[in-house]
N, CA, C and O atoms as a GROMACS GRO file, in nm:
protein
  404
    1UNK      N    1   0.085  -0.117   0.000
    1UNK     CA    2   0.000   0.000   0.000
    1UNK      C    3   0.089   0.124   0.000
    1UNK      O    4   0.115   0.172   0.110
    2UNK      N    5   0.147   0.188  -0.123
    2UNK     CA    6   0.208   0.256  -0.109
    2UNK      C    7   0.116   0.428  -0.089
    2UNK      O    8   0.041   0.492  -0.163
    3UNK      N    9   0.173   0.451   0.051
    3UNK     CA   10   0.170   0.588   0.114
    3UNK      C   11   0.008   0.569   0.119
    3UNK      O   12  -0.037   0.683   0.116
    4UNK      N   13  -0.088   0.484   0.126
    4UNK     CA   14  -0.246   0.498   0.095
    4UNK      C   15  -0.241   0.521   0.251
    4UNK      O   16  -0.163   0.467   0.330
    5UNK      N   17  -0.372   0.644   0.290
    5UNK     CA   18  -0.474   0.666   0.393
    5UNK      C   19  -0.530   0.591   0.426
    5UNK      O   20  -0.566   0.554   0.315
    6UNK      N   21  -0.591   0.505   0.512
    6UNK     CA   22  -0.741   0.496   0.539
    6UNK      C   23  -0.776   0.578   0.659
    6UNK      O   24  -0.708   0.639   0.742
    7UNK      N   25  -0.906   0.559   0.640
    7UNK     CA   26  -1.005   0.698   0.733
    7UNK      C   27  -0.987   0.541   0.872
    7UNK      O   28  -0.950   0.424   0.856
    8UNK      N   29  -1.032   0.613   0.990
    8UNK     CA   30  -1.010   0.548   1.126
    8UNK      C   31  -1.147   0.409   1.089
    8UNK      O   32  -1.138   0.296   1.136
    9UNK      N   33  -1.266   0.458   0.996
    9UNK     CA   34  -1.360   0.374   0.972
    9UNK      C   35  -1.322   0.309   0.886
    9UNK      O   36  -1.354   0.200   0.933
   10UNK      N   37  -1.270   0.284   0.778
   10UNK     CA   38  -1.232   0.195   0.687
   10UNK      C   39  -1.125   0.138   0.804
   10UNK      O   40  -1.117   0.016   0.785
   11UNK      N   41  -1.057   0.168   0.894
   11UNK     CA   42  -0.966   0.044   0.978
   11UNK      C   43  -1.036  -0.009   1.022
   11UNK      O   44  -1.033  -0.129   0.996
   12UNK      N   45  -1.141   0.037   1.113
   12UNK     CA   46  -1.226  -0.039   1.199
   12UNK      C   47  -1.290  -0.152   1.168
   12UNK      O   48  -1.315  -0.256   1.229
   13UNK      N   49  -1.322  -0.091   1.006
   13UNK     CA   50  -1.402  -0.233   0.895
   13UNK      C   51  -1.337  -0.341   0.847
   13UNK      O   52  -1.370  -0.460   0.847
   14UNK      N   53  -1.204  -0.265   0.791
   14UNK     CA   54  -1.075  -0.428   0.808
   14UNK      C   55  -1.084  -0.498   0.926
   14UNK      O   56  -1.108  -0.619   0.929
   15UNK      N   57  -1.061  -0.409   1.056
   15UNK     CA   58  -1.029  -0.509   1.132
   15UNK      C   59  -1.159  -0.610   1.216
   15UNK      O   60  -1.137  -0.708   1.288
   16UNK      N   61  -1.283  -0.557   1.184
   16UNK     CA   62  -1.411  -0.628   1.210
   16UNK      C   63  -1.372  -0.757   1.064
   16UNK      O   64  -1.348  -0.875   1.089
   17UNK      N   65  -1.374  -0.709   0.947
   17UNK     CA   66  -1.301  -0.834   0.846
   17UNK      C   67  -1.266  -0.919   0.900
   17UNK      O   68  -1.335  -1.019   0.919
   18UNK      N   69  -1.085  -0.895   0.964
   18UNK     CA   70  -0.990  -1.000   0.992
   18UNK      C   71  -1.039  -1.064   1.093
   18UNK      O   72  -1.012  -1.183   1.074
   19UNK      N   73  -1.124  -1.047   1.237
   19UNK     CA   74  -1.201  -1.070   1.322
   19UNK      C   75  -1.270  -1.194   1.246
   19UNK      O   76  -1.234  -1.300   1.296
   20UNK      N   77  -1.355  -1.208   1.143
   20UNK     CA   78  -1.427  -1.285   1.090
   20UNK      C   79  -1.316  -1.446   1.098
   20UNK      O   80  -1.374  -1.553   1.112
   21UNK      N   81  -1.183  -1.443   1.089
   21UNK     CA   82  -1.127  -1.553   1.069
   21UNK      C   83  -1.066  -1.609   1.134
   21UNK      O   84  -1.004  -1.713   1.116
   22UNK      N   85  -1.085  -1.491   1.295
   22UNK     CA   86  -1.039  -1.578   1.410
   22UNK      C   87  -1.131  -1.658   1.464
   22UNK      O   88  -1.095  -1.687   1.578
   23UNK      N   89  -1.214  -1.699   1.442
   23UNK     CA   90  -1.266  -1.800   1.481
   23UNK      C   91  -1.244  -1.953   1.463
   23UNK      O   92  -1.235  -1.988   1.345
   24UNK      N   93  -1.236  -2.026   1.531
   24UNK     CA   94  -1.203  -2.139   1.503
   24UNK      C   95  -1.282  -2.238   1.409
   24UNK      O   96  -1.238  -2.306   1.317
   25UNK      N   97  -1.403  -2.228   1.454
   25UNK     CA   98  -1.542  -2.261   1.372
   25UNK      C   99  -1.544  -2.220   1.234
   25UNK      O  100  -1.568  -2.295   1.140
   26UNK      N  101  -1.515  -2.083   1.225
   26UNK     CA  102  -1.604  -2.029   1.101
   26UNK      C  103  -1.430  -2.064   1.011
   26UNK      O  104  -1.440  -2.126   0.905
   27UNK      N  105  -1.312  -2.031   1.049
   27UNK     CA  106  -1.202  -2.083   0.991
   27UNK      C  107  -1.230  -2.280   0.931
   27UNK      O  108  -1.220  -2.325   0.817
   28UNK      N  109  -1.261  -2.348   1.048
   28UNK     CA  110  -1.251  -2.511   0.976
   28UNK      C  111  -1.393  -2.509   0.863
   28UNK      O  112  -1.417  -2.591   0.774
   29UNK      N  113  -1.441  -2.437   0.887
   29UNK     CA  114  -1.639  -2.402   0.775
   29UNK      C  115  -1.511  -2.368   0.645
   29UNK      O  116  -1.451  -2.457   0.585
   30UNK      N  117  -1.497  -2.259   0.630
   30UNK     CA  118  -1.360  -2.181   0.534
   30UNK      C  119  -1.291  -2.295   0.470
   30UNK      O  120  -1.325  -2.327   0.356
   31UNK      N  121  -1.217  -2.346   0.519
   31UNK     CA  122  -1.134  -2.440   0.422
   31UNK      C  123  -1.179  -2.563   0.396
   31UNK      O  124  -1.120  -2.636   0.316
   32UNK      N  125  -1.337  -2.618   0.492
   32UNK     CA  126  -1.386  -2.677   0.418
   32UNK      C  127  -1.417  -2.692   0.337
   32UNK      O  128  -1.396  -2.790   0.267
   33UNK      N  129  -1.508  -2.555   0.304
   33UNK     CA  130  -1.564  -2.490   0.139
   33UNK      C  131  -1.436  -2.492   0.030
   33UNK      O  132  -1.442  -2.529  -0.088
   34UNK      N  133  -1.307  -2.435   0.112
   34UNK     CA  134  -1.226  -2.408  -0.030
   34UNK      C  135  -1.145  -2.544  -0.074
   34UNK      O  136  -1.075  -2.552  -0.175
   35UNK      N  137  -1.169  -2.659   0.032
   35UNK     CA  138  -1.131  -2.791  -0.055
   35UNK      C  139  -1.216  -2.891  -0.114
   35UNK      O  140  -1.179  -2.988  -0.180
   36UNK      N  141  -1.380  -2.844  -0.071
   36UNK     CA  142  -1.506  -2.916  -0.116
   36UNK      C  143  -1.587  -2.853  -0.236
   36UNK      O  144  -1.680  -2.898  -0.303
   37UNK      N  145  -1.509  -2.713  -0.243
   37UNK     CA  146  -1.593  -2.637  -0.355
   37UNK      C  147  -1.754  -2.584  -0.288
   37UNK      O  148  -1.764  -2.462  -0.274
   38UNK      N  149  -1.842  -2.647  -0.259
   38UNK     CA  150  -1.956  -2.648  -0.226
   38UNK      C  151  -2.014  -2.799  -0.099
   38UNK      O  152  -1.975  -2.915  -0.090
   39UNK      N  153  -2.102  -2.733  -0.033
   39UNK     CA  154  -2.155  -2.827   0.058
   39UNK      C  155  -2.265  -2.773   0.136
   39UNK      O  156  -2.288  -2.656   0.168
   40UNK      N  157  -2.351  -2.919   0.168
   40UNK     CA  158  -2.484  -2.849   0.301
   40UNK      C  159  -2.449  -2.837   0.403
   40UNK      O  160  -2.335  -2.840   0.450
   41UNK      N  161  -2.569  -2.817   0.457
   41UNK     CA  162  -2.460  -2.770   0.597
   41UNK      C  163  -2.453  -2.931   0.684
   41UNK      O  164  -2.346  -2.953   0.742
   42UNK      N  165  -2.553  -3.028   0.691
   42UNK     CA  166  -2.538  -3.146   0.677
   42UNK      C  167  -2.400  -3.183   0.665
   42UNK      O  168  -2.332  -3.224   0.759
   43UNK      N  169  -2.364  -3.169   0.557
   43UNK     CA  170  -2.217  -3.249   0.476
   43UNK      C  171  -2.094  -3.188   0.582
   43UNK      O  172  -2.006  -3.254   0.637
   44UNK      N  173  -2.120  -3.028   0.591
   44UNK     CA  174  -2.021  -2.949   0.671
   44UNK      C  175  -2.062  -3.060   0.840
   44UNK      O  176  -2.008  -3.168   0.863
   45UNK      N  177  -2.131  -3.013   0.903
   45UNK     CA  178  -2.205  -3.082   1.022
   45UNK      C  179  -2.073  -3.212   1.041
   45UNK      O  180  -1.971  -3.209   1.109
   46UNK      N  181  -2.132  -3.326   0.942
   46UNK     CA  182  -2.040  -3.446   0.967
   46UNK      C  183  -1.956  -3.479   0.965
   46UNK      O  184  -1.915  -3.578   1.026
   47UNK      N  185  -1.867  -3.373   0.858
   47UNK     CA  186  -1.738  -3.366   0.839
   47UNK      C  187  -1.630  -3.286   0.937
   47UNK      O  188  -1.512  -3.319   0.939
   48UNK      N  189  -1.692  -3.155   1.034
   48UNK     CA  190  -1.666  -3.142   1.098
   48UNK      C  191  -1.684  -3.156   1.307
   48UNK      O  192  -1.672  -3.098   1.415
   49UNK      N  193  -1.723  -3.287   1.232
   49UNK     CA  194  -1.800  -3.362   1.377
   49UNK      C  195  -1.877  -3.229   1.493
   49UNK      O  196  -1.842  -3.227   1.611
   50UNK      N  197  -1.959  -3.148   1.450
   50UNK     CA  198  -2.044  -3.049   1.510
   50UNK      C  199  -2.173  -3.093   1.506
   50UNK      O  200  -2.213  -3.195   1.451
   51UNK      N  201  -2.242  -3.003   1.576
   51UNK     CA  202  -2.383  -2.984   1.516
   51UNK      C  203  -2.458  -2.927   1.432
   51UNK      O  204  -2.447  -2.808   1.462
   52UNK      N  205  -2.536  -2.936   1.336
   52UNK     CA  206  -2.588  -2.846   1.265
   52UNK      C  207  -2.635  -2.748   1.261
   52UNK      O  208  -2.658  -2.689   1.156
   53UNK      N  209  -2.674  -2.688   1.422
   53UNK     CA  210  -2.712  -2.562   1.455
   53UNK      C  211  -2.575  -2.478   1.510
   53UNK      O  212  -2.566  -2.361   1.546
   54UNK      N  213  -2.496  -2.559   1.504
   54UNK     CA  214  -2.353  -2.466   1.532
   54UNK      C  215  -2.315  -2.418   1.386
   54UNK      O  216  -2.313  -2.302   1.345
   55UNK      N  217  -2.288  -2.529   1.320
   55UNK     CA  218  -2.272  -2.494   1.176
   55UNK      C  219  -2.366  -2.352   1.127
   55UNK      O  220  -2.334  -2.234   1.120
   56UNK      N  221  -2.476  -2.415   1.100
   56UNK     CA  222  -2.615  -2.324   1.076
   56UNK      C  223  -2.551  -2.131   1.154
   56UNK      O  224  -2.546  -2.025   1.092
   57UNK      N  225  -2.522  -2.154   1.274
   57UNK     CA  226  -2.522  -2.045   1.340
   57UNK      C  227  -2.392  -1.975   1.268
   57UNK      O  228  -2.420  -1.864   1.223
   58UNK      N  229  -2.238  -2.021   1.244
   58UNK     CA  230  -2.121  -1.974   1.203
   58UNK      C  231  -2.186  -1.920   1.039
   58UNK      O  232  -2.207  -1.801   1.014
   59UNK      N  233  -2.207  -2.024   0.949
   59UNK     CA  234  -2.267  -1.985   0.794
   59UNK      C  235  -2.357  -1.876   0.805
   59UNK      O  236  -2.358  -1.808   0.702
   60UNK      N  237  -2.458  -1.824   0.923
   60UNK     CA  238  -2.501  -1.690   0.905
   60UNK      C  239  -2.424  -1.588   0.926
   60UNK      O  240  -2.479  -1.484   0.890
   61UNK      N  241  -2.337  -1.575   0.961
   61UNK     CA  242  -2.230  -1.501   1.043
   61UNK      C  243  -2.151  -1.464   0.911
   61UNK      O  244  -2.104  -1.353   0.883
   62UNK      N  245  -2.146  -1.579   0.838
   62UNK     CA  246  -2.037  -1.606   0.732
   62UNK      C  247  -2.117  -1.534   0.551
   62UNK      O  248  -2.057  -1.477   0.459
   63UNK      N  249  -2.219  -1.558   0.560
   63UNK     CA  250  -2.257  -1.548   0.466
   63UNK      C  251  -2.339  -1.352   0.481
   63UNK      O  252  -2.363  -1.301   0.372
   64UNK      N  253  -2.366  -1.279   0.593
   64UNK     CA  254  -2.383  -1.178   0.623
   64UNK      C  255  -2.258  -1.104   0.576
   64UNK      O  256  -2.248  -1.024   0.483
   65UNK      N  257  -2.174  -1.145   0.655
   65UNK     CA  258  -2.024  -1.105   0.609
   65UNK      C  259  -1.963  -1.093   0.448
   65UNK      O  260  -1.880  -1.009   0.414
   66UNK      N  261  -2.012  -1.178   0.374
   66UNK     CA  262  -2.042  -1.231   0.253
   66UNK      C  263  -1.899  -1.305   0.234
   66UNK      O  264  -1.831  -1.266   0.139
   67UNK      N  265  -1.858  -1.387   0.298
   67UNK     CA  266  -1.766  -1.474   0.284
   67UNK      C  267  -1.845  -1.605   0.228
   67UNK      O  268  -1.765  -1.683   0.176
   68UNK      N  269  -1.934  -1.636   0.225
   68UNK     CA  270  -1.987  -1.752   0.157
   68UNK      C  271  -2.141  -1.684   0.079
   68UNK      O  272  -2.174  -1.565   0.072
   69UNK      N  273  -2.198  -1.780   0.037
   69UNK     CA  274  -2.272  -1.757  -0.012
   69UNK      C  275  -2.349  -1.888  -0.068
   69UNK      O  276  -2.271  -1.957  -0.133
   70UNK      N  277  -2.490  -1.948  -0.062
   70UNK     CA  278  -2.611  -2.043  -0.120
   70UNK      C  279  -2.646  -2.008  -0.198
   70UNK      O  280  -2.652  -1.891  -0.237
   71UNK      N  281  -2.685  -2.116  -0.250
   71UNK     CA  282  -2.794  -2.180  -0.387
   71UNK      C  283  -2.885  -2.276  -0.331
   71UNK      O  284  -2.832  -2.377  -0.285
   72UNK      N  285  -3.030  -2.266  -0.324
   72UNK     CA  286  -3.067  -2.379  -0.281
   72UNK      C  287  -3.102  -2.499  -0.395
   72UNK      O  288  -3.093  -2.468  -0.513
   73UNK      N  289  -3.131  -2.603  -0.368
   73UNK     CA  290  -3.095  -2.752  -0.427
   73UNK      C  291  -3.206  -2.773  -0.380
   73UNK      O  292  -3.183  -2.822  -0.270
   74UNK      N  293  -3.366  -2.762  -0.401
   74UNK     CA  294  -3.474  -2.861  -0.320
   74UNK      C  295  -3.476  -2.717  -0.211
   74UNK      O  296  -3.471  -2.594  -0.218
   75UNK      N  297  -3.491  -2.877  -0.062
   75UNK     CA  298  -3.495  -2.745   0.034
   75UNK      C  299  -3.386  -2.730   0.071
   75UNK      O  300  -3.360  -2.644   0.156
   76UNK      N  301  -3.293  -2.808   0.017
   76UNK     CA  302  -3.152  -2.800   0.110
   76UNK      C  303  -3.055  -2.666   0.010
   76UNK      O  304  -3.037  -2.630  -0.106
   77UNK      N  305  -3.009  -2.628   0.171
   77UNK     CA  306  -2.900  -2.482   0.118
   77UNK      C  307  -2.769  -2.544   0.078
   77UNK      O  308  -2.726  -2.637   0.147
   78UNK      N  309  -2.698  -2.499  -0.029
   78UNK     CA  310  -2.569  -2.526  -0.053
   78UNK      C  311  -2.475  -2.434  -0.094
   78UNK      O  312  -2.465  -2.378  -0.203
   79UNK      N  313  -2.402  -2.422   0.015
   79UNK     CA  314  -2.258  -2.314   0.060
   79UNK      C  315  -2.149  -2.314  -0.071
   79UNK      O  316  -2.128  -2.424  -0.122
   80UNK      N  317  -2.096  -2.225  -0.114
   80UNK     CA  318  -1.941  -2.219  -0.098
   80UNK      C  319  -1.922  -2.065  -0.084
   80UNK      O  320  -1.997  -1.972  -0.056
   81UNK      N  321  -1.772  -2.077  -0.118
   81UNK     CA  322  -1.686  -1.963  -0.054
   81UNK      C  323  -1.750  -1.841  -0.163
   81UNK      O  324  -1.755  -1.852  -0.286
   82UNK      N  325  -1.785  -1.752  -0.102
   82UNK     CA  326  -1.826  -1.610  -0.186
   82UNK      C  327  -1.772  -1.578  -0.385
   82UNK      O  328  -1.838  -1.565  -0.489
   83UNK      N  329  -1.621  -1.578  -0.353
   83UNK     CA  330  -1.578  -1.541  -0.468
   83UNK      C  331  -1.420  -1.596  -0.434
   83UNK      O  332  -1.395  -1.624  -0.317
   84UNK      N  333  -1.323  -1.608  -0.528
   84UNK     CA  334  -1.155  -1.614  -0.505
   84UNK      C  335  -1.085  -1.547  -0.390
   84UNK      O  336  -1.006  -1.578  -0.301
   85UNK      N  337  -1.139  -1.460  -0.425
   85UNK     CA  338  -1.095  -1.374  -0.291
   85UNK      C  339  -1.066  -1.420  -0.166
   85UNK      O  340  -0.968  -1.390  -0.098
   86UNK      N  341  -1.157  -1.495  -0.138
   86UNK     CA  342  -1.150  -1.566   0.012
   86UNK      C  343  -1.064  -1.676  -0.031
   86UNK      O  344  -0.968  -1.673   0.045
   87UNK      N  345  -1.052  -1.759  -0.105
   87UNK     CA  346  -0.976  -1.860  -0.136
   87UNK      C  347  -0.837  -1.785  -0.093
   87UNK      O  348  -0.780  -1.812   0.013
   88UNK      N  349  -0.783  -1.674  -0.202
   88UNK     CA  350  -0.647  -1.631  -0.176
   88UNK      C  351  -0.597  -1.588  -0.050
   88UNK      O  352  -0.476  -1.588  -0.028
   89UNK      N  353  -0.738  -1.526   0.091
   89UNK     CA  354  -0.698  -1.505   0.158
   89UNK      C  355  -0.637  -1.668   0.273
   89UNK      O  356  -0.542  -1.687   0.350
   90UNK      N  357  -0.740  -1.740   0.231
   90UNK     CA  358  -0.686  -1.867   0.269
   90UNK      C  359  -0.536  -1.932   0.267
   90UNK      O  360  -0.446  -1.977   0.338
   91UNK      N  361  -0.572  -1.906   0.144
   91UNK     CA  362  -0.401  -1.962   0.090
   91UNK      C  363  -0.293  -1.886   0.148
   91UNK      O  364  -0.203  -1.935   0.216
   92UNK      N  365  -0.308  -1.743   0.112
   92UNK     CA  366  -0.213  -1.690   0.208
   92UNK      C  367  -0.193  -1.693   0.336
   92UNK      O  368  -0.081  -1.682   0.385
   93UNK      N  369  -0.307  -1.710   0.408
   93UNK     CA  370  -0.254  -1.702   0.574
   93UNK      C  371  -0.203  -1.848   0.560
   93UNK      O  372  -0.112  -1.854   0.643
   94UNK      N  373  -0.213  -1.953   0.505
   94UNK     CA  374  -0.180  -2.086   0.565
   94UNK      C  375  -0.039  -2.085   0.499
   94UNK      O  376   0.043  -2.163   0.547
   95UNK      N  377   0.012  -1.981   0.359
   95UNK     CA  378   0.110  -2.029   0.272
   95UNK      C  379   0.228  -1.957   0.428
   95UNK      O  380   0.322  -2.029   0.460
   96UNK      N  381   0.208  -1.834   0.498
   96UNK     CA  382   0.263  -1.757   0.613
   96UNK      C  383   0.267  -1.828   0.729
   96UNK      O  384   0.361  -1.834   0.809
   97UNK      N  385   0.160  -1.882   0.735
   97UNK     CA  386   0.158  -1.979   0.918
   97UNK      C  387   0.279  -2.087   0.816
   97UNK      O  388   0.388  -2.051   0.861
   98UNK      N  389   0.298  -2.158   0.744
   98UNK     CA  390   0.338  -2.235   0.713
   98UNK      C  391   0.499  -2.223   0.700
   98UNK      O  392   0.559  -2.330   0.694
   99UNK      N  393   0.577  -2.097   0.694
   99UNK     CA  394   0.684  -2.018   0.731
   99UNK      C  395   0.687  -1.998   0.868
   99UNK      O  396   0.801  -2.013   0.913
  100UNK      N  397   0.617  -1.976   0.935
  100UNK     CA  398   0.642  -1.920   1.053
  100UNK      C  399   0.684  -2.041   1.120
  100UNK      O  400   0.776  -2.034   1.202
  101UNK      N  401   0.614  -2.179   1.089
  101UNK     CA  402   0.665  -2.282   1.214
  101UNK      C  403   0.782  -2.370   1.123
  101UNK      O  404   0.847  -2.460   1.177
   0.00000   0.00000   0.00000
């Protein structure tokens, strides 16, 4: 970011952003999507040995945020990751944690 401003509100909004991926939950939801492509919340549920109303509860959180985003199939909702974007941010924090240790 060369020499760029932000106003004290555009920080506040990054850092409510980066907030979104400390979670432990809504992080293992995240790279579920970006190695499954798409899933219910069912599929998420079993795969990450939770419950579906935990799941259910992180994917609103997630999809408000607009880090994911549904299509429904029938009645069932089916997730993935918003756009690339989130993918790259994926990749990067894990390509950095992955240096660090």
């Amino acid at each position: 970011m060369d020499n760029i401003r932000l106003a004290d509100e555009d920080i506040a909004d990054l850092a409510d952003f980066y907030k979104l991926f400390g979670d432990p939950t809504r992080l293992k939801i995240l790279f579920f999507l970006d190695e499954k492509e798409e899933a219910s919340v069912n599929t998420i549920a079993d795969a990450l040995c939770m419950s579906q109303s935990a799941i259910s509860q992180q994917l609103k959180v997630l999809r408000q945020n607009r880090l994911v985003r549904f299509r429904k199939d029938g009645k069932m909702a089916i997730y993935r990751l918003n756009d690339e974007h989130i993918h790259k941010i994926l990749s990067l924090g894990m390509e950095h944690y992955s240096e660090m240790v």
